[in-house]
N, C-alpha and C positions, 0 to 999 in steps of 0.2 A: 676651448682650452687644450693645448700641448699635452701629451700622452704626459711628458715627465712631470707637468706641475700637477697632476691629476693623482698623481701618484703622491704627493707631500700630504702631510699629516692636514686634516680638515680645517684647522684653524691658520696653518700655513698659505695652504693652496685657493682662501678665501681671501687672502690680503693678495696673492697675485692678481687677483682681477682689478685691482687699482692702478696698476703698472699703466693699463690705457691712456689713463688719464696721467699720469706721472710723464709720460712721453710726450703728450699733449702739450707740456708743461716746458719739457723741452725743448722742445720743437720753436714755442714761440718763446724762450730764453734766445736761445741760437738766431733769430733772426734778429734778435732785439741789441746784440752785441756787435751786429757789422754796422756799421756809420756810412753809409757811402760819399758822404763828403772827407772821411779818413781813409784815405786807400788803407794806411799800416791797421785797421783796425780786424783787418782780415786774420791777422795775429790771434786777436782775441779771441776769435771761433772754435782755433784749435781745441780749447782744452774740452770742448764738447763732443768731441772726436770719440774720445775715451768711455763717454757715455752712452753713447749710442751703441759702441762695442758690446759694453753690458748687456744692452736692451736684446743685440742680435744672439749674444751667446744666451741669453736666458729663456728665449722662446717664449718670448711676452706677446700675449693678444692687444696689436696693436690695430687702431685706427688708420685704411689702407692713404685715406685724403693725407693723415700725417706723412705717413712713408710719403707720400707722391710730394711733399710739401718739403721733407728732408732731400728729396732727390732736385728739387728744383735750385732749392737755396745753394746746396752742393756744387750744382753746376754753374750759378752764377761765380759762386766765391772762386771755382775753380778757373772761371773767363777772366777775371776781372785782379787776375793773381800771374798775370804774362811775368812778371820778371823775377816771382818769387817760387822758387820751383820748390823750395822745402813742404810751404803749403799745398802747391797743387799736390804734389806728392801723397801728403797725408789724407787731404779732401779726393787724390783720384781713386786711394786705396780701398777708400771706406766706402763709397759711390758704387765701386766694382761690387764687394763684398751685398750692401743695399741693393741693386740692383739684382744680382744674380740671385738672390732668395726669392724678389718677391716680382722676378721678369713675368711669370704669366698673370700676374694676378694686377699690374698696373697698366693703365690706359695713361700713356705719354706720349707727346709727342717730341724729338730732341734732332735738330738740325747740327747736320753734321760738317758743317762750313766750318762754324768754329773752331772745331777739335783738329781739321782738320790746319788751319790758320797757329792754333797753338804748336802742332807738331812740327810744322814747318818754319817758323818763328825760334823754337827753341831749338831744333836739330837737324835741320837744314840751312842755317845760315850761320855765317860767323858771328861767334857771343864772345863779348867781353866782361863777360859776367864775374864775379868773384867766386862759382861753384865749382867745386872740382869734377873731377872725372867720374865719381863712386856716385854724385848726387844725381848726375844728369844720366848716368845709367839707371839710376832708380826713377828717373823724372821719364823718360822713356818707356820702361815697365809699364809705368804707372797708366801711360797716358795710352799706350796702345791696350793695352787689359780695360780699359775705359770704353775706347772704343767699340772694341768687341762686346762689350757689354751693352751698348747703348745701339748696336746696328739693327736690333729686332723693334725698336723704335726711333728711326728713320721715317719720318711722312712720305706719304704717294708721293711718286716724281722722283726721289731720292736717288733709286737707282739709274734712271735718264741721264742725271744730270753726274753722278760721277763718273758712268761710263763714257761720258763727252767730255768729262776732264780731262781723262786719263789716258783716251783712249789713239789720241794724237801722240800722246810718249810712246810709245808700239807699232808706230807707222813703218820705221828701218830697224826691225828687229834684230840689225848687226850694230845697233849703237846703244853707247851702254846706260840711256834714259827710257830704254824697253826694258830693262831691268828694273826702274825705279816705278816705270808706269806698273808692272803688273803687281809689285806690291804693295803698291798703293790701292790696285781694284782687289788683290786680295784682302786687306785691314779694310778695308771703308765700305765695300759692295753688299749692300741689305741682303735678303735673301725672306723676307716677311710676307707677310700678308698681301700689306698695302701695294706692292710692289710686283706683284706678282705678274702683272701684265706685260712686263719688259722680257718677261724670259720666255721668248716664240721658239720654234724650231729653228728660223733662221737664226737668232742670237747664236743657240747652240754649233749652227753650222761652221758660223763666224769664228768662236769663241773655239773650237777645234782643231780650223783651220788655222789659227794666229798658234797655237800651242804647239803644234807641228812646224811652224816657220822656225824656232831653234833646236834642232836638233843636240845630243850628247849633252844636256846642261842639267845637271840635277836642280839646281835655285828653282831655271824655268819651269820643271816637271812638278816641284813643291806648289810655287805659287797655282798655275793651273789646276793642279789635282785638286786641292784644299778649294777652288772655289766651287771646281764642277761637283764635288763632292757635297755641296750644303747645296747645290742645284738641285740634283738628284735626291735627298733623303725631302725637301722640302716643298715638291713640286712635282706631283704622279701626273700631272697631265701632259709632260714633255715625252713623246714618243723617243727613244732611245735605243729603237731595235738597230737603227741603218748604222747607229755609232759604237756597236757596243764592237766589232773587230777590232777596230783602233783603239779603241779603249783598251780592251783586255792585252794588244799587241803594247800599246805604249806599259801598260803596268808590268809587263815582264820582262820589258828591256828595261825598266826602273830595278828592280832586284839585282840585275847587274852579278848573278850568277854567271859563275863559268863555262866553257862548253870547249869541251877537248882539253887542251893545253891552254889556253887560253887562259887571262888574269881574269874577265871578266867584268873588268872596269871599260869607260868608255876611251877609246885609245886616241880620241883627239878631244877632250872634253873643252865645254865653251868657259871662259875665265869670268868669274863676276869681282866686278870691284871692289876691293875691300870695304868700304864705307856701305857699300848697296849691301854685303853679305850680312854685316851688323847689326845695318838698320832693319832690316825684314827677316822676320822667321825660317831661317836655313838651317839644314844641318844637314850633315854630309852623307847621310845615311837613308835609305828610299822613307820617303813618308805614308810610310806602312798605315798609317791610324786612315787618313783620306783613302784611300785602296776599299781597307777594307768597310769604309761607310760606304763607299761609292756599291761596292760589290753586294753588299748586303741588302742595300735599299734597290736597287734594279730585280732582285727578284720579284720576280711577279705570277699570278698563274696563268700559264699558258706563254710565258716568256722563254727567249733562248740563252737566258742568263746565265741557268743552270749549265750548257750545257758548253756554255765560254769557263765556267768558273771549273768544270771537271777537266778540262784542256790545259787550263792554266795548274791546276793542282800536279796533273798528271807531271807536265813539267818539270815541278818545281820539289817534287816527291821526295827526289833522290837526295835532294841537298840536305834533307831534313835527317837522314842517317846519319849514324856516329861518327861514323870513317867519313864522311864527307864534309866536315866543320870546317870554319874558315870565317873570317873577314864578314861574311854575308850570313851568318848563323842569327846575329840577333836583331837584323830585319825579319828573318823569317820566322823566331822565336816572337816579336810585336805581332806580325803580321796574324799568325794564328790566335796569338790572345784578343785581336781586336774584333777579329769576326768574328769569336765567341761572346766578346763582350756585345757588341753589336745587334747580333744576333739575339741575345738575350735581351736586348733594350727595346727592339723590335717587336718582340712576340708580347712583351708586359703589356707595351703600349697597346698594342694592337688586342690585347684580354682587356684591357678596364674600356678600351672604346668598342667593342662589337656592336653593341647595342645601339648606339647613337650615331656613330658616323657615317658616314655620306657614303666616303669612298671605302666602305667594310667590301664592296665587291674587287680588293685589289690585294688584302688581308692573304696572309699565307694559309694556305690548307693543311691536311695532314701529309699529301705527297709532297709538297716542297718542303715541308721539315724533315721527311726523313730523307729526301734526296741530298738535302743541304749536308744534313749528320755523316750520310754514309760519305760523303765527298770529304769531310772533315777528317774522320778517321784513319783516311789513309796519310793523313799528316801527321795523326796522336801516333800512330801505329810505328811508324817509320821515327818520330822524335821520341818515342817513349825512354828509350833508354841511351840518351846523349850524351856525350859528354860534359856537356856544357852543363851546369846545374839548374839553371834558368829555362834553360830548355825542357829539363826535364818537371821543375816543380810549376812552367804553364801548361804544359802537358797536363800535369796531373788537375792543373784547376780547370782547365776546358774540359776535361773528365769528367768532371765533378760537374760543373753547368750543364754539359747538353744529356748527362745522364737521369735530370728532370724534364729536360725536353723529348728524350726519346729512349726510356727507358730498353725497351725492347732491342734496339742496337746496342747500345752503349756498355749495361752492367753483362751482357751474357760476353762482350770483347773484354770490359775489365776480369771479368773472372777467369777465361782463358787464360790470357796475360800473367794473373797472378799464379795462377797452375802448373804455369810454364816455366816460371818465376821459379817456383821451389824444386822443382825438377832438375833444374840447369846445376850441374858443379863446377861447370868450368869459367862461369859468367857469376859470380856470387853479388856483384854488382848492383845486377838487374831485380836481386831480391829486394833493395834497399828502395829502388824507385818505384816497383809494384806494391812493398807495403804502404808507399806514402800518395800512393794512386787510394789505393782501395781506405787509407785516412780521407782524402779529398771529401770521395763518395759515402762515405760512409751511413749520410742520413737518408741516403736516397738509396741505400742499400736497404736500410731498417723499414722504410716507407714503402717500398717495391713488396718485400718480403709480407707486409701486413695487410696489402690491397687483396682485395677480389678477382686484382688481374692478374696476377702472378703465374698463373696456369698459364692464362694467354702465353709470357713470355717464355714458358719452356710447357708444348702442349704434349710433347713425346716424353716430358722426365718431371722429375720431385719439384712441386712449387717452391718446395723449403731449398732450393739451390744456393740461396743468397745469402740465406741465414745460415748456411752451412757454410761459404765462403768468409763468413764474418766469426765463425766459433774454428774455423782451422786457422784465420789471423789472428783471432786471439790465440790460440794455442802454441803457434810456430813465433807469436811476439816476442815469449818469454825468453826462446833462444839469440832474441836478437839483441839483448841490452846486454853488449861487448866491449868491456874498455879503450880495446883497441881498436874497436871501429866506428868513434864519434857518429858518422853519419849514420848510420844505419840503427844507433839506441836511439839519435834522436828524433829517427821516421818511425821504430818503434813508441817511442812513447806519445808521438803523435797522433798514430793510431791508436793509442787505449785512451790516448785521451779524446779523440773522436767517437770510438763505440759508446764508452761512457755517457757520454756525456748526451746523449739519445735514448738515455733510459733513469725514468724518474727513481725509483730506487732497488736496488740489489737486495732482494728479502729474504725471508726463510721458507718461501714457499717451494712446494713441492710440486708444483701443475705443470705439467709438461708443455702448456704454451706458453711458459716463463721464457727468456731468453735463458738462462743458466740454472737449472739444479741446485738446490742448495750444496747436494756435496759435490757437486764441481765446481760450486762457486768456493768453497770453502778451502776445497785443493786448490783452486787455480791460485786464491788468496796466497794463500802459503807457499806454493811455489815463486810467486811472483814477489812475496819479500825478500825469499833467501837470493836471488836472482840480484834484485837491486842493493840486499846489501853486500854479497860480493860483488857487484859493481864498484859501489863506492868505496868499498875496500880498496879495490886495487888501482884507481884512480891516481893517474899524475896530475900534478899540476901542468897549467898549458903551456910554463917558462920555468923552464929548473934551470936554477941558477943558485949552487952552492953556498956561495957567501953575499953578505951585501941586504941592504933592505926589503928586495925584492925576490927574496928565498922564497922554495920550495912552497917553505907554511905558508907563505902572504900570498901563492900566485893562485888565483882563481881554475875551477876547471870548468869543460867543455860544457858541463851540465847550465852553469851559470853562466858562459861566457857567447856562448853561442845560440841561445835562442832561449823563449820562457816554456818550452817545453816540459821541461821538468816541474818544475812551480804547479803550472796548469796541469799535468797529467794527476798528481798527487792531489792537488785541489778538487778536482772533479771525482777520481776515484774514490776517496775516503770522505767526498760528502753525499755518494749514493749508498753508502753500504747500511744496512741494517745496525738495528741494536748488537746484535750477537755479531756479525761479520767484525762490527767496526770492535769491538772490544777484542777480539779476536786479532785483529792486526794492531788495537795497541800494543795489548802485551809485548809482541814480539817487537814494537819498536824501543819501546823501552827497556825490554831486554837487550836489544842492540847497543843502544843509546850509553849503556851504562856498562856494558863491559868490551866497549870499543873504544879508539881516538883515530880518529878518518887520517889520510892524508888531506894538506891544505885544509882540517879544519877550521884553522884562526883565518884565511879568509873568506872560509863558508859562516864561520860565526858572524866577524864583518857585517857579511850583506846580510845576513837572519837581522841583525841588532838594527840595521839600516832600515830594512824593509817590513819587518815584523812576518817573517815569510812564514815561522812556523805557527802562528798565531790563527790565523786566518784556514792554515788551511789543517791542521788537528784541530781546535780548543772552537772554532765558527761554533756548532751545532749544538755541544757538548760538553761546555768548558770543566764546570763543576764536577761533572762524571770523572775527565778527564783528571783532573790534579786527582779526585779521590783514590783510581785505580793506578794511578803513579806513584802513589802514596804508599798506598797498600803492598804494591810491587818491592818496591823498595825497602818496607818494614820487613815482609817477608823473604826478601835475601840477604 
């Protein structure tokens, strides 16, 4: 049973176990409504579409023969539906969604002739269909998110036989059915199990050399990269030492950074045909995601992966600087997110298999993680404080990731960073991106600070470093919730409501391995009300506009309009706080409450009356308590 139904009340979570059987039920309605001597009857299937939705958002324990049963029927109604795209459409949506839940756990086998005969049936040859333009772009969606769905069950052979399809389109790489052929062996080329015999050294040599015969063409470097890339993550026995110059050469003329004066684009680039650009997965921007799969899974130990990927970083450094943005900032803002994410998919995979895998002798060790990290960092380092905002809030989330992978690099560089940060007067900026670094991290700050290792990572100074870094942000926070400077309140309040929200509750204890004192929880309290409610005092609305519907009072502010920061910081805070703490910060809201009128309160009321915002997050814990000392407030004034 699913963690959430596990969680419903016991008489609830005892009728979900019937759900099995209810799909069962389904399942053979749904075949019992298609006629195959009624082609139109394929109509009738849809409305079971809707159901099965149900089944997948509910996390029902279902019977796997069903599923395998729902995916089979799917695909016929979807073969046997050539002219009617509305259905394949709906049956290719739902197939994708079906598949992609429960890819490891089904034994299928699914020939990819067909799908391929639908694609080229429906969008490659002239239709006189009565669809319009909107449908057959979603009947395209549909059918390529199918495929991709369905290439990890392709039968043995599979691979053979599309790369002898296609692989004649690619013979005059200067004509433009080399364009059609590669993305076709992009969308269609397995890369599974069954298949795995096709991909020798020589394919590779092949398949390197064809990728080099077009030079300057971003399409060509998409198509390629994305395939070598599922080569590589899914196949450690391809030796990839002799290839990896070229590789690393071709990925840095993909970046298509500048050098000198220089635009930095390709100054005779190859033209793809508009219809080829459509129909296959392009975009004009390097395909940063394939890069960094390809880059991630080539590490090995005792490989020269590392020592291509510090060559390439070195490179590529400088662009990552404030004063150097451009055109190329958010390739290289993807690029680092992806090897972080990457990276992290890597390391999980590789912790729940150690024990059982074969090839656990290829499993990264502790030197290539921290070779990896330190190689990483001179990119957070250099992008930390961008201009771009994307830049700087995946900065701070690769912060946040590899500061569980490698504490000991990571949190003693974020705390420098943020030290440096409050030092700075001429850069006030950089305050704003170091506090919402040090939010990112914040649990793996709490978590460092409470290990046994903590020495480890500072063996010459105080293990409490980090929890010291965490009570001078909470302290220097209070300064930062400033009317006039949106950003910067609302990376403050993102950081309290990250510290918070890492600690079960704010009590009246006095024990000195408490995170906070009770009387500097009780100051900080009170500092940090009169703080936010001269905030909302002085608060504009985001659109002043004197007259007219859309006045002043009606226009929303930054608190509401720009992120749930606020909501959540308030939510989290006032439901850790003690008996005493929490009465303590009623009083003073109700004292506020009742001898103030905000600006734009009518449409801060609005959204409270819409959302129930104040409900939830005073009256959750405490409601009774709450009306009685509002009460009492109130009599007494």
């Amino acid at each position: 049973m699913h963690l959430y139904n596990a969680w419903l009340p016991p008489s609830v979570a005892e009728e979900t176990k019937k759900e099995g059987e209810a799909f069962s039920r389904v399942v053979s309605s749904m075949r019992s409504s298609y006629k195959p001597e009624d082609p139109d009857s394929v109509y009738a299937t849809l409305k079971w579409i809707s159901v099965l939705d149900v089944f997948l958002k509910a996390k029902s324990d279902v019977a796997l023969e069903d599923v395998t049963a729902v995916v089979e029927i799917g695909l016929e109604l979807f073969g046997v539906s050539q002219d009617k795209l509305y259905v394949q459409v709906r049956w290719g949506n739902i197939l994708v969604r079906v598949l992609n839940k429960y890819r490891k756990k089904l034994a299928l086998k699914v020939q990819w002739r067909p799908l391929y005969d639908t694609l080229v049936h429906t969008h490659f040859s002239r239709s006189t269909g009565p669809e319009g333009w909107r449908v057959r772009q979603r009947h395209f969606e549909a059918i390529t998110s199918l495929v991709r769905s369905c290439r990890r069950f392709f039968p043995a052979g599979s691979a053979s036989e599309i790369w002898s399809e296609f692989s004649s389109l690619m013979e005059n790489p200067w004509h433009n059915s080399s364009f059609e052929g590669s993305g076709f062996v992009r969308l269609f080329l397995p890369t599974n199990l069954e298949n795995q015999d096709f991909y020798t050294n020589d394919w590779v040599r092949k398949t390197m050399e064809l990728w080099e015969s077009i030079p300057n063409c971003q399409f060509w470097n998409s198509q390629w990269s994305a395939v070598i890339a599922r080569v590589i993550k899914n196949y450690d026995f391809v030796d990839w030492e002799c290839f990896l110059p070229v590789l690393f050469t071709r990925y840095l003329n993909m970046f298509e950074v500048p050098v000198a004066n220089g635009s930095g684009s390709y100054p005779f680039p190859v033209d793809v045909p508009r219809n080829t650009r459509f129909l296959f997965s392009n975009r004009t921007m390097t395909p940063t995601k394939a890069i960094a799969k390809s880059v991630v899974y080539l590490l090995k130990p005792g490989s020269s992966t590392g020592k291509h990927l510090e060559k390439l970083v070195d490179l590529l450094e400088q662009y990552y600087h404030p004063s150097n943005g451009g055109r190329w900032t958010y390739s290289l803002e993807r690029f680092l997110l992806y090897l972080v994410i990457t990276f992290q998919k890597r390391l999980q995979h590789e912790q729940l298999n150690k024990d059982n895998d074969k090839h656990a002798h290829l499993f990264l060790g502790r030197p290539e993680r921290t070779a990896f990290v330190k190689i990483l960092l001179k990119l957070i380092d250099r992008g930390q404080y961008s201009k771009n905002e994307r830049m700087s809030e995946t900065v701070a989330a690769a912060t946040s990731i590899l500061s569980y992978v490698e504490p000991s690099l990571v949190l003693p560089f974020l705390t420098s960073r943020f030290h440096l940060a409050l030092e700075t007067m001429t850069a006030t900026h950089q305050l704003k991106t170091a506090v919402m670094s040090v939010a990112f991290a914040g649990r793996s700050l709490f978590l460092t600070s409470l290990s046994t290792s903590a020495k480890e990572l500072h063996p010459a100074g105080d293990s409490n470093t980090f929890m010291d870094l965490l009570m001078i942000s909470l302290s220097n926070a209070l300064l930062g919730m400033d009317a006039n400077d949106p950003p910067k309140t609302l990376a403050t309040m993102q950081l309290i409501g990250s510290i918070f929200s890492n600690i079960s509750t704010l009590d009246d204890s006095m024990d000195d391995s408490s995170f906070m004192p009770m009387i500097q929880m009780s100051e900080w309290l009170d500092e940090f009300l009169c703080r936010l409610f001269s905030l909302l005092q002085h608060l504009e609305p985001s659109s002043v506009v004197s007259e007219g519907s859309h006045s002043a009072a009606t226009s929303g502010t930054f608190l509401v309009e720009d992120g749930p920061y606020y909501y959540c910081m308030l939510e989290i805070l006032l439901g850790r706080l003690s008996k005493s703490l929490y009465d303590q910060a009623l009083k003073k809201i109700a004292k506020f409450v009742r001898t103030n009128i905000l600006p734009g309160a009518i449409a801060e009321q609005l959204d409270l009356e819409e959302e129930e915002s104040l409900r939830p997050q005073f009256c959750r814990r405490q409601s009774q308590h709450c009306l009685q000392l509002l009460k009492h407030q109130l009599i007494v004034n």
